[in-house]
C-alpha positions in Angstrom: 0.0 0.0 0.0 1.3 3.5 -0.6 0.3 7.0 -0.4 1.2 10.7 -1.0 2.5 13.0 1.3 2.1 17.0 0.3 4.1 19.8 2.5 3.6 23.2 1.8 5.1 26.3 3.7 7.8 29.1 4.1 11.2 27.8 3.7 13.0 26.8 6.7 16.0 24.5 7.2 15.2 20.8 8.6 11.8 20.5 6.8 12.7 17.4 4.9 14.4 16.0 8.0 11.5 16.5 10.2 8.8 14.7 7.4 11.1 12.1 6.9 12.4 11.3 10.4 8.7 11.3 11.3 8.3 8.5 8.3 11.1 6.4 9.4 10.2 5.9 13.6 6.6 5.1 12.1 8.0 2.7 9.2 6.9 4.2 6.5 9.6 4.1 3.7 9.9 7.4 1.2 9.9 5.9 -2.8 10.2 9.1 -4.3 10.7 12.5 -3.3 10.3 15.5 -5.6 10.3 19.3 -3.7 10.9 22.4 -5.0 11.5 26.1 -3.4 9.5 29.2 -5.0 11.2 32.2 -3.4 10.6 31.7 0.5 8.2 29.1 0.1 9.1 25.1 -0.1 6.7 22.8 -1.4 7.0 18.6 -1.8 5.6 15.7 -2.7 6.3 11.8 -1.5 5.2 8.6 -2.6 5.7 6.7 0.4 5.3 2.8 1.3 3.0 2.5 4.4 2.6 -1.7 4.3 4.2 -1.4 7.5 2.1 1.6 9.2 0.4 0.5 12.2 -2.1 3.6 13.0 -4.2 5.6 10.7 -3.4 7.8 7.8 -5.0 10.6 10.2 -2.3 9.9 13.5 0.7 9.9 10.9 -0.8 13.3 9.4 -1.2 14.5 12.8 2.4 13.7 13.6 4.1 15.1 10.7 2.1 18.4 11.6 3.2 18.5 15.1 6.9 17.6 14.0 6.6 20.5 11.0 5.2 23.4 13.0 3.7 26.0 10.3 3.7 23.7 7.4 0.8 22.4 5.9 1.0 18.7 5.5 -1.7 16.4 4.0 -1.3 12.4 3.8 -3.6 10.6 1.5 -4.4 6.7 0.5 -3.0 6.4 -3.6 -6.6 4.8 -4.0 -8.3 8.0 -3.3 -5.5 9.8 -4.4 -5.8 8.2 -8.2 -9.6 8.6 -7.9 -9.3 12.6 -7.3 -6.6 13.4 -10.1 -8.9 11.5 -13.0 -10.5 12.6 -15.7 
């Protein structure tokens, strides 16, 4: 199973070592990363592997957040993902 993490917020050192540190104590494993800074804002995108998750999509949201203070994070099923980006 895998989903997709978005982050979104003013530039600030330790942003990717926060989401992913966060990801690594809760065994999720990052696939691919792709993040990109637009003047003083950073925004990124993971695919990550969450076969090995053991609480909800909502707790691992809610810990990102709390790890990433002023950053807006969103974690989302690929299913539902998939079924929101169709055409």
């Amino acid at each position: 199973m895998r989903a997709v993490i978005t982050v979104v917020g003013k530039d600030m050192v330790g942003i990717l070592a926060g989401v992913s540190g966060v990801c690594a104590r809760e065994g999720v494993n990052v696939l691919e990363v792709t993040q990109s800074i637009l003047q003083e804002f950073f925004a990124m995108i993971m695919l990550v592997d969450i076969s090995k998750l053991e609480m909800p999509l909502t707790a691992l949201q809610a810990k990102l957040a709390e790890a990433n203070p002023g950053m807006t994070i969103h974690v989302m099923h690929e299913d539902i993902f998939n079924s929101m980006h169709r055409i």
